[in-house]
N, C-alpha and C positions, 0 to 999 in steps of 0.2 A: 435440588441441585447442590451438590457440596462445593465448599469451597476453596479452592485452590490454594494451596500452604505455600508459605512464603520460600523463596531461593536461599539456599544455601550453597557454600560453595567448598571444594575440599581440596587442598591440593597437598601431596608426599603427609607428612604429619600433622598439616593444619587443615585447621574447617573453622572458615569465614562465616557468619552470623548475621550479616547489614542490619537486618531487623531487628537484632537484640544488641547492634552496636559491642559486638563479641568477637573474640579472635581466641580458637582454642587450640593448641597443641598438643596430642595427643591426651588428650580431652583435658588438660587444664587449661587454666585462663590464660594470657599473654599478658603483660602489662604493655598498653598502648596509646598513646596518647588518642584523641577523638580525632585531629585533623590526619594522622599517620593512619588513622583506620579506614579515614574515608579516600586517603591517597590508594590506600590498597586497595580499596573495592572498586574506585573508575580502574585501576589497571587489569584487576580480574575478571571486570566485567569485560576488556577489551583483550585478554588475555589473548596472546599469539601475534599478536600486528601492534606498529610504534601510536604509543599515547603522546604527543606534540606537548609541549609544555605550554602552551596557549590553551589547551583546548582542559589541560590539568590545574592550571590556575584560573580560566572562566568556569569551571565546576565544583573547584574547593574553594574557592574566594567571589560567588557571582554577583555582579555589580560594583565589586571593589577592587581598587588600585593597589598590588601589591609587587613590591620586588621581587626576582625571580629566584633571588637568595632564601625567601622564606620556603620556596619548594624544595632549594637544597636543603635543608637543614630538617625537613621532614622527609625526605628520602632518607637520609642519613638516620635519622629517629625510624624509620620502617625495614632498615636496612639489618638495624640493629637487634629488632622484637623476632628478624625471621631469621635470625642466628643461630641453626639449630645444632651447630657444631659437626654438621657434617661435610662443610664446606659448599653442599648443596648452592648455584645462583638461583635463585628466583627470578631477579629483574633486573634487567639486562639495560645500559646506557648505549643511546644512540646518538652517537656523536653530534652535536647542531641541532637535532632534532625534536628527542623526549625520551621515552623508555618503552620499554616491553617488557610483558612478564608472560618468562620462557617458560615457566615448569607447568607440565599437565594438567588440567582444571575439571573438575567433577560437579555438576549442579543436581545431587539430591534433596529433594524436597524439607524442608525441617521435619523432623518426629521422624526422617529417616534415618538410619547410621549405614554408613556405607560398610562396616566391619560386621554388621547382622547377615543374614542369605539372604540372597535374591530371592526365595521360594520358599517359603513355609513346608513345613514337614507336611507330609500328606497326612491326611486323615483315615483312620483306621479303614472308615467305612466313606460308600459314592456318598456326598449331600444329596438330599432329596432334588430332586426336577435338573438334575445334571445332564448336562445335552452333550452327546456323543459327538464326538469327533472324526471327519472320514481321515484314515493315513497321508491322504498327500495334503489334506486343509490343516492335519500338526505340522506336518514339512512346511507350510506357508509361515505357519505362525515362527518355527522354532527355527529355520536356518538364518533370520535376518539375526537372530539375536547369538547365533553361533557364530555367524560373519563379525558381529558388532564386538563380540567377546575377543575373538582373533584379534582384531584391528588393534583395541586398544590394549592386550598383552603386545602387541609388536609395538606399538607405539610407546607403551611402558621401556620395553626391553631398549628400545632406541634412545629416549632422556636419559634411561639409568647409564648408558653407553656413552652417552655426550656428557654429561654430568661427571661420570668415572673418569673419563679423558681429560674435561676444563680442569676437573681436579688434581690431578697427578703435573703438577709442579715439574720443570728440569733445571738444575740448579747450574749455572757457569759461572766461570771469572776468567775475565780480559786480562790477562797479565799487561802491564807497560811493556809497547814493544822494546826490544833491544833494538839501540842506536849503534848500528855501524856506517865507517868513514864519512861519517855528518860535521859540519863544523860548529861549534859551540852555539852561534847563536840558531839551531836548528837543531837543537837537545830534544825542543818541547816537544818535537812529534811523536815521540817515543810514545809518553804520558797523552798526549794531546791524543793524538789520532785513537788511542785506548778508550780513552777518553768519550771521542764519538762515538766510539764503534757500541760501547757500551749505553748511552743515550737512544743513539737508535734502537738499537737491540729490546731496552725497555720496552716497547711497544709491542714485542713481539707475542702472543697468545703463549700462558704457560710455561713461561719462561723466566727463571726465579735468577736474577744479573746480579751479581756484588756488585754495590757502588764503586765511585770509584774512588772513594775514602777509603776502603777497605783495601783495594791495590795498591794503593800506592806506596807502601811500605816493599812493595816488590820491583820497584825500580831500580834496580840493582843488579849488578853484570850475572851471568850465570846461575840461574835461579831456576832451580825442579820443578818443574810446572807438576808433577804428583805430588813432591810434599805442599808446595803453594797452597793445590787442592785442598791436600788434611785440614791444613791451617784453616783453610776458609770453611771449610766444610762443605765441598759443592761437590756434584757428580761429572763435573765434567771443566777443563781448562782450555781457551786459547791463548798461546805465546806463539811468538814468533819476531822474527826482527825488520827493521825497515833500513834502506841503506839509497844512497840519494849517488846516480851517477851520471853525472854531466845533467841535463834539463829534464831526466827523467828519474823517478821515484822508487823503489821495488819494494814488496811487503810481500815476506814468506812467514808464513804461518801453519800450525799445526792445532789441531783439536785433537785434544788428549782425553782417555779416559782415567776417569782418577784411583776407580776401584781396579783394575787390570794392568793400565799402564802404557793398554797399546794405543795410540792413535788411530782415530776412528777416519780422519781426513786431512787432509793437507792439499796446499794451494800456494802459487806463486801468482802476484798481481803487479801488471810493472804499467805506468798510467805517467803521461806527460807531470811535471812538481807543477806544474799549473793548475794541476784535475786534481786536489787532493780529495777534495767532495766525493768524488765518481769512485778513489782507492778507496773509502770509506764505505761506501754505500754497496761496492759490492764486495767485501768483504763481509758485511753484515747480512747481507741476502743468503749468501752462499753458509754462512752458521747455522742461519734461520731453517733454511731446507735442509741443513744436514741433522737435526738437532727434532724440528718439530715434524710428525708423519703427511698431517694435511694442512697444509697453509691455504685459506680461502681467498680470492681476490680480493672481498675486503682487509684481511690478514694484510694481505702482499701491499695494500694502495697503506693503512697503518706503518708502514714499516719504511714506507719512502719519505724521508721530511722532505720543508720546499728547498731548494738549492739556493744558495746565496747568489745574487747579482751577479758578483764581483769575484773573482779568483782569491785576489790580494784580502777581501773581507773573509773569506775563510779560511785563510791563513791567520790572520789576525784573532780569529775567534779561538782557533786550535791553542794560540797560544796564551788568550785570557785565560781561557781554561787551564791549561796547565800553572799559570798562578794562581790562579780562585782554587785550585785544590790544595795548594802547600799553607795556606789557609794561617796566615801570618797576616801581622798587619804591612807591612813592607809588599809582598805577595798579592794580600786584595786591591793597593793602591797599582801597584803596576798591572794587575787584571783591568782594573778600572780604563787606564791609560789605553790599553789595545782595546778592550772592549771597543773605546769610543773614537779609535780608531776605523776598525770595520763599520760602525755607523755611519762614519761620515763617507766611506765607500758606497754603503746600501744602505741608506735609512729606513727602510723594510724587512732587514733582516731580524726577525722576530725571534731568534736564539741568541742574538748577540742583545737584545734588549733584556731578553728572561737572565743572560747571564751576567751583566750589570745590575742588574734589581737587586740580582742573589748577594753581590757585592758591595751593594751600599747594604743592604739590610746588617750584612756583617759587618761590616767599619763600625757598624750606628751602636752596637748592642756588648755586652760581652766583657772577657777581659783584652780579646784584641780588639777594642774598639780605636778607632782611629778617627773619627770623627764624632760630632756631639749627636742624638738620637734628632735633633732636628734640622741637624742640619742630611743627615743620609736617610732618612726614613722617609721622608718626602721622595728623593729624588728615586729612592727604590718604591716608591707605589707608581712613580710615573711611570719610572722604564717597565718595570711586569704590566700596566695597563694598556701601558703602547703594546706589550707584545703579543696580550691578549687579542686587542682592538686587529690586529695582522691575523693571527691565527687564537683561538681560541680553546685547541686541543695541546698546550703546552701544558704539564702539569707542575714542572718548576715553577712557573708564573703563578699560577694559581697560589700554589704551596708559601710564595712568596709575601702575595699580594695577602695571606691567613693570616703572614706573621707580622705583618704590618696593623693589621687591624687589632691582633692580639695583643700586643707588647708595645704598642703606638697609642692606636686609637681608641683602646681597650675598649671596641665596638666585638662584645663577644658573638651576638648573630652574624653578623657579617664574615667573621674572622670562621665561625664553624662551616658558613657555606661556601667558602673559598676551599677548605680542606677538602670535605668533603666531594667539592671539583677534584681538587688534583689526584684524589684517592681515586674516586672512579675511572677516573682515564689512566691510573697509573696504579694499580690494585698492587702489585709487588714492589712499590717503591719502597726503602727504608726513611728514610729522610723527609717521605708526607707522612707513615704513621709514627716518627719519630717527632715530630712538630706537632702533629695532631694528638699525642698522648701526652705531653706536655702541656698544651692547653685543656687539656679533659683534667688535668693534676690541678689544676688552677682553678675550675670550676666544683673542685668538688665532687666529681667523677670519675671516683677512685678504681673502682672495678672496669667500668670500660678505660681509663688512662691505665690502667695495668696490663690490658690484655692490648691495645696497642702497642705501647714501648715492649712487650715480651716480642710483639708481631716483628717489630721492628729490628729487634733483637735476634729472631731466628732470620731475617732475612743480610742480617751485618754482625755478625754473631763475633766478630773483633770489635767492635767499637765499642772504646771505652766510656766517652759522654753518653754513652746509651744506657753502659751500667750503670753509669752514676744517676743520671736521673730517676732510671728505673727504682735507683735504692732510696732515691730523694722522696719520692711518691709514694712507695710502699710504706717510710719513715710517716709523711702529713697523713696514712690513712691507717695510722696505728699498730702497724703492723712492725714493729721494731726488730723483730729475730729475725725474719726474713731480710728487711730492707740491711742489715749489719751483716748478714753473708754474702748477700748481692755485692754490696760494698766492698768486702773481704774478695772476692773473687775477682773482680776489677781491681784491685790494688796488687794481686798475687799477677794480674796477668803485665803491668808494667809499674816495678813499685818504687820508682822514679818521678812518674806524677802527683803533685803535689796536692791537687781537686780532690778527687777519690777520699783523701784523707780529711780534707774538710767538710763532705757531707756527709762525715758522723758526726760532726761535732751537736748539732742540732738534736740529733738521736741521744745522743749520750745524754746531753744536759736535760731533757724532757725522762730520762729517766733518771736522773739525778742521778747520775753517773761522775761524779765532776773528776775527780782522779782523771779518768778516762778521756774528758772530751778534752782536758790540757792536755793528753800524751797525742794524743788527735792532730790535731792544732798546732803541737812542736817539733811532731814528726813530718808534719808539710811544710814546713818552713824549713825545716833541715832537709828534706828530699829536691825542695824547692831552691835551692844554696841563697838561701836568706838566711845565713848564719847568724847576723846583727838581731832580725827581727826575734829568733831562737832565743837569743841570750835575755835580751829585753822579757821575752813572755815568762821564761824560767825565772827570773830574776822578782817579777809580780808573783808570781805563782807560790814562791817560796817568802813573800813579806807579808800575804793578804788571800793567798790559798784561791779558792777561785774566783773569790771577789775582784780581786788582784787581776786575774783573766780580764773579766770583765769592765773593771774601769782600764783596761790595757787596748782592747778592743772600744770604748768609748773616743776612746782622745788619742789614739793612733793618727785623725785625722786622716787617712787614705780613704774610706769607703762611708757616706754618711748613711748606710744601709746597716753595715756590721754595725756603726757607730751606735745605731739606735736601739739595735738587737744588744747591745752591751748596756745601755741605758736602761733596759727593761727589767735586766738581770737587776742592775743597783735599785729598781725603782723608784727613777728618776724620771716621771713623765712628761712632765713639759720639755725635757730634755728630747725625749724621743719623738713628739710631734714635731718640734723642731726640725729633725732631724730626718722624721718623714715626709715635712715639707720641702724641702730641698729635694729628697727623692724624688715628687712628684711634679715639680717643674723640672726637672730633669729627665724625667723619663724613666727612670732607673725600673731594671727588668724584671726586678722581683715584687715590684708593688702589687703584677695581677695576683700574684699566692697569698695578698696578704689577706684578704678575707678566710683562707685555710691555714694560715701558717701560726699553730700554736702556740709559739711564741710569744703570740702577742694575746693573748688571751685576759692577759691582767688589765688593759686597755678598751676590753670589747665593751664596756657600758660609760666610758670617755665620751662624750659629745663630739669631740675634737675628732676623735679617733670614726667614731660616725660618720660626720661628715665626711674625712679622709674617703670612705667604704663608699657615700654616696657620689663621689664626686670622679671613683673611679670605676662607677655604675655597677659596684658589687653590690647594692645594699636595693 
């Protein structure tokens, strides 16, 4: 009796191995970790129907106590090995529940290739003691495997079908309504309602939204919703205007096409100012249906958030929003004030808590920070965990609650399995793979922190903090020609901003460029109309060359981060432990980079400097 050979499994380019602990893609190896291997193999085995994350953590962890974040954080590692760059999903997030892994599964025996024939060539001649076959007993044998052949060419033809559709992307942008005969303090709807409509929308299947970072530069009377388009780069525009007469509201709008010109639909919506919810939501229903061919009732139940309690609470929310976008400190302080407003209406409005989180976490960090990181980085992990604790399919929340742990807690497991939430729920966000490749830069994960911030890039393809970082990271991973175009390119598209020109500075001085990173550095201060600071750094630059730079950057006293990066250049180390201790009771944002950030290189066998690495659990 022979022995039955162990399962194999194959699906599109891959064949799964359990037995040899192997994942091969069209026949190479996979690099995979061992618990990402065995997440793949319970889902392949249950391939078509939801794996529970209960039943996926008592099988990759049994007997043991494990948070539910270490599952993320290996979906997200499994997520990554089955990236075959064909946008292909494999496995599919079910909301509350677990996963499922969609793509078609093949179980040939090992020692077989499914790419060999089914059938051996015939043999010239019959083998001896060959037993004849009647006609209708081949018909038995051979139409079940004709049938079985159909099935799964139709079944193929059907994934490649759904597959080619999940894939094909539809790109929009919400213009800011136009505000007509509104009174001033009822501007924000313009922005605000854009604002939702855009939110919702996110949710919608295949649907690629500009932020609304990205519009907002379009709040502005009289604006071409086709060139808007160009700019943004989308296939497709809604503008339209809102206009408020006596107790009731009106919103006409137009969906434009951006390659033709012609408007593909238009709608008038007129709904009590008390219902602004209800203008919201069908407005964004009615895009969703004109835009995507087949909306599923799951789709459609996606695409409804829960309605605030309160009337007056989603008014108030419209208009934190409309300050949490102009993204000032003035701005997030008065976001904050309405946020907590509409809480005290509905303390279960679990968007008005995701958009206070999003709020403190900004005050806490940054150059507009407006409070100290301890004092707002607390208060934004409470409100994103209240909002979770309400709904748990928000993915600003999540997004949130990643960068709290990243730049806070510098708890880097926890902070990847938050991302990795908000990404799943929110696959075309800019701003979860723009936070999530930022923390991949900080870890040392150069190539995947690259091919995020690009993701993020193509999906906000104006935003300029996106080039910069983008150039920041290609800069810590060596790569200096590229990260100094990227840079250049973001400075050519607004070269009024002062940033842009200071993350060459770091690029220059690591190739000893020093001319360079002073002309760097004095042109951000002069774009920046810090004229005084200009004169001062020229004034070093020409007594002490770019020594001068450097002790100018030490004892500027404004930033004890620059301070120590200036310290290092003189080497003057005690100077710069110093200097990063102070950063480290404070919080300061760039300590996660410092176990990659070059710079500090002359340091790395410092004790001091050591400890620092272990204490901020890089080491």
């Amino acid at each position: 009796m022979s022995e039955t050979s162990p399962l194999v499994y194959q699906f599109g380019p891959f064949r799964l191995e359990p037995h040899e602990l192997r994942l091969l893609r069209a026949g190479s190896p996979v690099h995979i970790t061992p618990k990402a291997l065995d997440l793949l193999t319970a889902l392949v085995k249950r391939a078509g129907r939801v794996t529970t994350k209960e039943e996926l953590l008592a099988e990759l962890w049994p007997g043991t106590y494990v948070e539910e974040g270490n599952l993320a954080v290996n979906m997200t590692a499994l997520r990554r090995a089955l990236d075959d760059g064909t946008g292909t999903t494999y496995i599919e997030t079910v909301a509350k529940r677990g996963y499922r892994f969609v793509a078609p599964v093949t179980e040939p025996r090992a020692g077989h290739d499914l790419a060999a024939p089914a059938v051996d060539a015939a043999p010239a001649a019959p083998p001896p003691h060959r037993v004849a076959v009647a006609p209708a007993a081949r018909w038995s044998i051979w139409v079940p495997g004709i049938i079985a052949v159909m099935m799964a060419a139709v079944a193929l033809t059907f994934y490649v079908s759904r597959s080619s559709t999940a894939s094909e992307m539809i790109s929009l942008a919400v213009l800011p309504f136009q505000v007509l005969d509104v009174a001033e303090p009822e501007k924000y709807l313009g922005l605000g309602l854009a604002d939702a409509v855009i939110t919702q929308l996110g949710n919608a299947p295949r649907l690629n939204i500009r932020p609304t970072e990205a519009i907002r530069q379009f709040a502005v009377p009289a604006v071409d919703p086709v060139s808007a388009g160009q700019q943004l780069k989308v296939a497709h525009v809604l503008s339209g205007f809102v206009q408020r007469d006596g107790d009731r509201i009106r919103l006409t709008v137009q969906l434009v096409d951006v390659v033709t010109g012609a408007s593909r639909w238009s709608a008038r919506f007129d709904e009590q100012f008390t219902d602004l919810f209800a203008l919201q939501d069908a407005v964004s229903q009615r895009v969703a249906a004109a835009l995507i061919d087949r909306l599923t009732p799951a789709d459609r139940a996606r695409l409804v958030p829960r309605p605030p309690a309160d009337s007056e609470a989603y008014r108030q929310n419209l208009q934190a929003r409309y300050f949490l976008n102009q993204a000032t400190r003035e701005s997030l302080t008065r976001s904050v004030t309405h946020f907590s407003q509409a809480l005290a209406l509905d303390p279960q409005y679990a968007l008005a808590h995701s958009g206070v989180a999003s709020a403190y976490r900004r005050l806490g960090i940054g150059a507009i920070a407006g409070m100290s990181p301890h004092q707002a980085m607390p208060l934004a992990r409470e409100h994103a965990d209240r909002a979770l604790a309400i709904d748990d399919t928000i993915s600003e929340a999540h997004a949130v609650r990643g960068s709290v742990k990243f730049q806070y807690d510098w708890d880097w497991i926890g902070a990847e399995a938050s991302y990795a939430r908000a990404l799943a729920l929110s696959p075309a966000d800019a701003a979860s793979h723009h936070a999530y490749g930022w923390f991949l830069g900080a870890r040392g994960r150069f190539d995947e922190s690259i091919r995020e911030l690009t993701r993020a890039r193509d999906l906000d393809p104006i935003s300029v903090i996106l080039g910069e970082n983008l150039g920041v990271v290609l800069g810590l991973a060596g790569r200096s020609d590229e990260a100094l175009r990227v840079l250049q390119e973001t400075i050519a598209f607004d070269p009024k901003l002062g940033r842009p020109y200071t993350r060459q500075i770091a690029i220059y001085e690591h190739l000893r460029q020093f001319d360079r990173a002073f002309e760097a550095w004095h042109t951000a201060f002069v774009v920046s109309n810090r004229q005084a600071d200009a004169d001062a750094l020229e004034r070093a630059y020409t007594a002490d060359g770019y020594r001068g730079v450097a002790r100018f950057a030490a004892e500027s006293g404004r930033d004890p981060f620059q301070a120590a990066v200036g310290f290092v250049l003189l080497g003057e180390h005690d100077r710069v432990i110093e200097k990063l201790e102070i950063c480290f009771r404070d919080r300061y944002t760039w300590l996660p980079f410092l176990g990659v950030d070059r710079r500090f290189d002359p340091l790395r066998k410092d004790p001091r400097f050591q400890d620092l690495l272990r204490r901020l659990n890089l080491s």
